[in-house]
C-alpha positions in Angstrom: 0.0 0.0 0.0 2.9 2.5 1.1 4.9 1.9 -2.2 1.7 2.3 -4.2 1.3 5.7 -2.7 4.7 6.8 -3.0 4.7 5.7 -6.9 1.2 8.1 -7.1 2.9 10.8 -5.8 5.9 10.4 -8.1 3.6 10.4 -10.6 2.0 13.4 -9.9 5.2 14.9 -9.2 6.8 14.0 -12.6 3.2 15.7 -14.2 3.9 18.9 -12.3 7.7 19.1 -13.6 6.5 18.4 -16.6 4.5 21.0 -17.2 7.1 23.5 -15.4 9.2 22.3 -17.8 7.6 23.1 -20.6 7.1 26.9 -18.7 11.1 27.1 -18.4 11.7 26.4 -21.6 9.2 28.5 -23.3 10.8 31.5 -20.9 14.6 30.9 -21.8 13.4 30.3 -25.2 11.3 33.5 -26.3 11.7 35.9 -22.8 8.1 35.4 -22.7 6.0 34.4 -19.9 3.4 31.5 -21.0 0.7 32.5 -18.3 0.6 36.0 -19.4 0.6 34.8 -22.9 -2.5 32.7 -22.4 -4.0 35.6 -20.5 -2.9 37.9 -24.0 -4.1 34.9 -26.2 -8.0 35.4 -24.4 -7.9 39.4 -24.8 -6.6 39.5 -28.4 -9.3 36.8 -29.1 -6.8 34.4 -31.2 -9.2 31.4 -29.9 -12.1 33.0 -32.4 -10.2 31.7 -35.1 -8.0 28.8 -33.8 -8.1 26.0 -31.4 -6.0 26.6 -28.5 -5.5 23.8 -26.2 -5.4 25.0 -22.4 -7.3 28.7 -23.5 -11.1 28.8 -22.6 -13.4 28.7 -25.7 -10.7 28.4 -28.1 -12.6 26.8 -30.9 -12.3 28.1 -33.9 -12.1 26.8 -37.4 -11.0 29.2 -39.5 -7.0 29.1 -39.2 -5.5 26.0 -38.2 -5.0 24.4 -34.7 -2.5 25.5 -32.4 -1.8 21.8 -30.9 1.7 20.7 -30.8 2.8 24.1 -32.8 5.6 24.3 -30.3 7.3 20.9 -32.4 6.5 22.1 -35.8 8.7 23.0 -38.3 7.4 25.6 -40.3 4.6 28.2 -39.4 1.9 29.7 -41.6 3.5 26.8 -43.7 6.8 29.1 -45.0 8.6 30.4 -42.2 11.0 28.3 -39.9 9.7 27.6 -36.5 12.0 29.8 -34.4 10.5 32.4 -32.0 11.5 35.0 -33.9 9.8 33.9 -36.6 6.5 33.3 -34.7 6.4 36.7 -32.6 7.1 38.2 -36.5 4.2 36.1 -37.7 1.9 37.2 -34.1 2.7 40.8 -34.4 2.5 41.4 -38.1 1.0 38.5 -40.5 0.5 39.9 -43.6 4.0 42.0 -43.3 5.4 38.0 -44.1 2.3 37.0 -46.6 0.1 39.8 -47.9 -2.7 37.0 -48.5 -3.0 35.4 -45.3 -6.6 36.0 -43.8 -5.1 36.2 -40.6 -5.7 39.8 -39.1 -3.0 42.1 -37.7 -4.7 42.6 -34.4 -2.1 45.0 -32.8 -0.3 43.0 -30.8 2.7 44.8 -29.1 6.3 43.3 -28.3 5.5 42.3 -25.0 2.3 40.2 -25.7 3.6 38.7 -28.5 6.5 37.7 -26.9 4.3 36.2 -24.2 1.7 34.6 -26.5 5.1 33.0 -28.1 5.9 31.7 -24.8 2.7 30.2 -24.3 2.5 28.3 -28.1 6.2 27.1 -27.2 4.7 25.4 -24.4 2.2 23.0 -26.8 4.4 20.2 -27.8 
């Protein structure tokens, strides 16, 4: 019974890191801050037009899912997936492809760079 509990708890503990993990990493990677980029995801209303695992009501069918963008290799299917490349893409769409129906929303520096850290964290 004891050991059974202790491998739950490990368990839960390795889910928890996990998930940290995936936080840390989206920090160091874009300087962004993944909370604050779901928070920025919800105001700008990205989830009107794509689904957004982990962001309330993001359901859209118009652009393409966000799930697992964080392991892709390309975005908007011609730039490299670097997150320079997809806070480019966030702040200023059609300043990479004048025909893209996604709208330039006004997104400033900061959220974009947050938003980046939170799509870093779906792998």
């Amino acid at each position: 019974m004891r050991s059974s509990f202790i491998a739950v708890a490990l368990l839960f503990i390795s889910l928890g890191c996990g998930s940290l993990d995936k936080q840390r990493t989206a920090q160091v990677t874009t300087g962004g801050d993944a909370k604050g980029g779901a928070a920025a995801i919800e105001r700008y209303g990205c989830g009107s037009c794509h689904v957004i695992p982990g962001i309330s009501g993001a359901v859209g069918k118009v652009g393409p899912p966000l799930t697992g963008i964080g392991d892709r290799v390309y975005l908007a299917g011609e730039l490299q997936n670097t997150p320079d490349n997809m806070m480019r893409w966030i702040r200023n769409p059609q300043g990479i492809n004048p025909k893209t129906l996604m709208p330039n929303v006004g997104v400033t520096e900061k959220d974009a760079r947050d938003i980046a850290g939170y799509l870093y964290t779906l792998r």
